[in-house]
C-alpha positions as a LaTeX table, in Angstrom:
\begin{tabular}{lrrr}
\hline
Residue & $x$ (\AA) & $y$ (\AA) & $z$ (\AA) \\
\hline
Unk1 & 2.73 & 59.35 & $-79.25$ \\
Unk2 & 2.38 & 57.45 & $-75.96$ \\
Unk3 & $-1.41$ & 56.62 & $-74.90$ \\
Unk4 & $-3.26$ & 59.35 & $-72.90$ \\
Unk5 & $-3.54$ & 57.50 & $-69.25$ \\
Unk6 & $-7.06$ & 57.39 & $-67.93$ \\
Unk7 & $-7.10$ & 58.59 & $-64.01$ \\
Unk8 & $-8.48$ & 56.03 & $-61.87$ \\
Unk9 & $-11.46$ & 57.03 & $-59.68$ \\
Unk10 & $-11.41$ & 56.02 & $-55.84$ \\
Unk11 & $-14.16$ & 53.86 & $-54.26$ \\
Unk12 & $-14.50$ & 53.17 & $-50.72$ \\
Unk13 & $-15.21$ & 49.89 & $-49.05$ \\
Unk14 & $-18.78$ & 49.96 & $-49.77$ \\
Unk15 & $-20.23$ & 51.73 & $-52.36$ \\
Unk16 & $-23.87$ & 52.04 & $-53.92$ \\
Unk17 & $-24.05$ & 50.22 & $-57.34$ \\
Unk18 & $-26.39$ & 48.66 & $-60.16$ \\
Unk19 & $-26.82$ & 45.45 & $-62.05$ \\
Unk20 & $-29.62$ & 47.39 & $-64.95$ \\
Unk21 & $-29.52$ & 44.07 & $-67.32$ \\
Unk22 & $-31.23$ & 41.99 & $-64.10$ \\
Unk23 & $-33.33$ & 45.50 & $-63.10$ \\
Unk24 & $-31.12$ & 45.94 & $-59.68$ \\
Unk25 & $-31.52$ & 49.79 & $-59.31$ \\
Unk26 & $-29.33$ & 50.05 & $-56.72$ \\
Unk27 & $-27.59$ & 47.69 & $-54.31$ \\
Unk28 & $-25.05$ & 47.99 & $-51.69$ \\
Unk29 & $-21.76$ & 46.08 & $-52.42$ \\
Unk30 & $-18.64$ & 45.70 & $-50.46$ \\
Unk31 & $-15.45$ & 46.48 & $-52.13$ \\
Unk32 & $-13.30$ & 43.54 & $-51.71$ \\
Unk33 & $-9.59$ & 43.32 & $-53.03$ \\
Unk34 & $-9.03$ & 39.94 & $-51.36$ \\
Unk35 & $-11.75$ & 38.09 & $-53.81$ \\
Unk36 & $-11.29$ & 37.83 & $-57.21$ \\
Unk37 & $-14.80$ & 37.99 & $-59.02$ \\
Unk38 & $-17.95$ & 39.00 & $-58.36$ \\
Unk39 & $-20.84$ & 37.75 & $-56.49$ \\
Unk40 & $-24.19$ & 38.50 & $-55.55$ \\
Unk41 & $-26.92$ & 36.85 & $-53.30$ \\
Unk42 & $-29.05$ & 34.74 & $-54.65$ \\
Unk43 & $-31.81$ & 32.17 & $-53.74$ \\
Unk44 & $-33.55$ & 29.71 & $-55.66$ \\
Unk45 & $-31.54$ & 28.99 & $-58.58$ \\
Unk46 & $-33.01$ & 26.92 & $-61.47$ \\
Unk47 & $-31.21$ & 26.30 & $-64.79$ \\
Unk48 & $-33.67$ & 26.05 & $-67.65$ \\
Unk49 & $-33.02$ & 25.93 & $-71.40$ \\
Unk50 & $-34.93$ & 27.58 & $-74.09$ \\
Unk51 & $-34.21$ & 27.41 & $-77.49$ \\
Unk52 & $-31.26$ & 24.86 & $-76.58$ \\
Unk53 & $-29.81$ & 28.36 & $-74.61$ \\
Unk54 & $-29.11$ & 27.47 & $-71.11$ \\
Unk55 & $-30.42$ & 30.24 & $-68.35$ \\
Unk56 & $-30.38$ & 30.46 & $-64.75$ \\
Unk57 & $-33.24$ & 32.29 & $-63.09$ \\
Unk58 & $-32.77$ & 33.03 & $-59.35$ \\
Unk59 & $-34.30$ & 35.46 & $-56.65$ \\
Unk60 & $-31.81$ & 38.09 & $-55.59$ \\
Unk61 & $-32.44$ & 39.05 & $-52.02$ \\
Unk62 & $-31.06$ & 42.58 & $-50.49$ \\
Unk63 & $-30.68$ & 43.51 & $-46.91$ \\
Unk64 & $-33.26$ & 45.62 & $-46.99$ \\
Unk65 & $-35.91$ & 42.67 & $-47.16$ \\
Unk66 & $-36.84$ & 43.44 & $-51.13$ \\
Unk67 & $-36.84$ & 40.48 & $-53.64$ \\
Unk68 & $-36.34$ & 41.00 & $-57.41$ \\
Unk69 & $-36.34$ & 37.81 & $-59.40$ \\
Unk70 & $-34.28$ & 37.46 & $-62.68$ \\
Unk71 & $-32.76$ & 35.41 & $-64.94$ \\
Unk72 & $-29.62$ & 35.97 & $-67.45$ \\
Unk73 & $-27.93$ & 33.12 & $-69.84$ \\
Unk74 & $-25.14$ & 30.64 & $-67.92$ \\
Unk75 & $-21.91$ & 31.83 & $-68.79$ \\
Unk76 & $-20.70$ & 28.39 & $-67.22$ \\
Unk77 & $-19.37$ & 27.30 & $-63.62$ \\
Unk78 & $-16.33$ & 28.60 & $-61.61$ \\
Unk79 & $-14.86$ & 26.87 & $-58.51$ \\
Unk80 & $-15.07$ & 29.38 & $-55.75$ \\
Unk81 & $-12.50$ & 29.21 & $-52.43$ \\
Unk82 & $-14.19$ & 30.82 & $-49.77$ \\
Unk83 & $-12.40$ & 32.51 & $-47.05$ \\
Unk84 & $-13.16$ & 29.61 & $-44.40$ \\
Unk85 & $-11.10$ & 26.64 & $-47.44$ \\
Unk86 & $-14.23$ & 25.37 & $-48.52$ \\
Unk87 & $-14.95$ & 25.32 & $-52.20$ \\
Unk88 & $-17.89$ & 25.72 & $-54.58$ \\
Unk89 & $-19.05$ & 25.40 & $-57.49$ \\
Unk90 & $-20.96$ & 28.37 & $-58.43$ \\
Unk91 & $-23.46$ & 29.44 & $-61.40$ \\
Unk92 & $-22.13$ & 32.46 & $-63.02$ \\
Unk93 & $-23.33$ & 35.23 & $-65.43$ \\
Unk94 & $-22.03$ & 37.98 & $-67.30$ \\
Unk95 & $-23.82$ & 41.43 & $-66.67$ \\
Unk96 & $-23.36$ & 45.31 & $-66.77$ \\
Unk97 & $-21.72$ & 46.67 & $-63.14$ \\
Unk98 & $-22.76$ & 50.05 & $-63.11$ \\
Unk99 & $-20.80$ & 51.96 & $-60.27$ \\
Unk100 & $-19.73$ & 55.66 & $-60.16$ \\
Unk101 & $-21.13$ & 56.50 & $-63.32$ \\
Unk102 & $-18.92$ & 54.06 & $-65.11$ \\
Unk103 & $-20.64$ & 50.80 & $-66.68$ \\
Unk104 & $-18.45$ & 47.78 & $-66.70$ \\
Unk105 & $-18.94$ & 44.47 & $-68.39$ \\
Unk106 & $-18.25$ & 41.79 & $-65.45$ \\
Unk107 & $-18.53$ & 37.97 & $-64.73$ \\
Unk108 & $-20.85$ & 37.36 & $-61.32$ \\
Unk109 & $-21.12$ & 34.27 & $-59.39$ \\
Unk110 & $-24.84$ & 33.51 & $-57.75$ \\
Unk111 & $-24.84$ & 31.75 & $-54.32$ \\
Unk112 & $-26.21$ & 31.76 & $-51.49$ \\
Unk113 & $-24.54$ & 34.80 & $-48.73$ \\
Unk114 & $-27.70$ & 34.69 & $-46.71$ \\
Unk115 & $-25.36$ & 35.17 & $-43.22$ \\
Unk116 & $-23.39$ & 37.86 & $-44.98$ \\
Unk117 & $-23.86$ & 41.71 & $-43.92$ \\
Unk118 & $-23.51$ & 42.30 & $-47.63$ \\
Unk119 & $-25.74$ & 41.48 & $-51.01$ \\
Unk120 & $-23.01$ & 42.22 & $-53.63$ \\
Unk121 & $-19.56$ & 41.92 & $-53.30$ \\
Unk122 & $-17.34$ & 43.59 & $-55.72$ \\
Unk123 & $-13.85$ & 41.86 & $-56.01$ \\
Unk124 & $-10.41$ & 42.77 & $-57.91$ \\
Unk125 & $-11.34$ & 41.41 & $-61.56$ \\
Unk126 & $-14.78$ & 43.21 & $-61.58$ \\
Unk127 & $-12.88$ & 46.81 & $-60.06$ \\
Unk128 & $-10.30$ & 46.72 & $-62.89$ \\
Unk129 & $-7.84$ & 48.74 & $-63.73$ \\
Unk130 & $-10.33$ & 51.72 & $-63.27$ \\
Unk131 & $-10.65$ & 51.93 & $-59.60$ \\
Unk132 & $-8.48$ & 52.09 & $-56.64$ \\
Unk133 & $-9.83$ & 51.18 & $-52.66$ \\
Unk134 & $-9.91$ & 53.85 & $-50.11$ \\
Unk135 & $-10.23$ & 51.23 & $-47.46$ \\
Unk136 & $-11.10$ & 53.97 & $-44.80$ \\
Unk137 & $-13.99$ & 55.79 & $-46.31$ \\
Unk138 & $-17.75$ & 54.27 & $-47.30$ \\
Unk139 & $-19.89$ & 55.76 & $-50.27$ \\
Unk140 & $-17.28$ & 58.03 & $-52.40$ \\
Unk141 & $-19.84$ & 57.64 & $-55.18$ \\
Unk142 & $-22.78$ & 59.64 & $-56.62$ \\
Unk143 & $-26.09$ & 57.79 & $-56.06$ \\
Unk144 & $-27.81$ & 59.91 & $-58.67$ \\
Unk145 & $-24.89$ & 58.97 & $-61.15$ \\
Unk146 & $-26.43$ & 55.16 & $-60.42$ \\
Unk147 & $-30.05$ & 55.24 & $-60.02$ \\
Unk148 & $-30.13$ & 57.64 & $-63.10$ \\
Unk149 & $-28.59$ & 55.42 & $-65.64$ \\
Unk150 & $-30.38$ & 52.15 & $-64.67$ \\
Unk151 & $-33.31$ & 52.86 & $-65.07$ \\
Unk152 & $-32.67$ & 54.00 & $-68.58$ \\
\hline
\end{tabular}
């Protein structure tokens, strides 16, 4: 007996989501299918070790002028190409998406998008298989879905 296919949800090209393993309630994150992973903003990022783990602890700054600091365990580096050529070698961490009531496992580069209009962006590895872009539309999601489930 084939496999039951799962029906992919549709997200828009920003949508309201949640990091709860760094305590992000809720964040507003572009959807975009032209990056590959993951990234949020983040400011002053230090790599300390304890008990021979290695973590990064950074500041993660949203639009709306709030500041949560946070720290997770280094996953490792990954060379980055920006949109402009340049590349960069970012810090990244693994950590919980939470997006349209579905909680995802994803990989998430920190660096600095200070001159961005965006704190999160949310590219094609960290959407999956389970979502499809409705490039046209903005928040398709249920906020309550979100801020209900981090903060558990």
């Amino acid at each position: 007996m084939a496999a039951k296919k799962r029906a992919k949800r549709v997200v828009g090209w920003k949508e309201n989501a949640a990091l709860p393993d760094l305590n992000i309630v809720r964040v507003i994150a572009k959807i975009d299918t032209g990056a590959n992973l993951a990234s949020i903003d983040a400011a002053d990022i230090k790599i300390v070790s304890r008990n021979k783990v290695k973590y990064v602890k950074f500041t993660v700054m949203k639009r709306n002028n709030t500041v949560r600091k946070t720290s997770a365990p280094l996953e490792g580096y990954k060379r980055i190409k920006s949109s402009n050529g340049d590349v960069e070698k970012r810090p990244y961490i693994k950590t919980t998406l939470l997006m349209d009531g579905i909680a995802k496992k994803i990989e998430l580069t920190l660096t600095d998008r200070g001159p961005m209009d965006y704190t999160m962006l949310i590219g094609r590895k960290a959407l999956g298989r389970r979502w499809v872009v409705n490039p046209s539309i903005s928040f398709l999601t249920k906020t309550n879905d979100i801020e209900t489930k981090a903060k558990k």
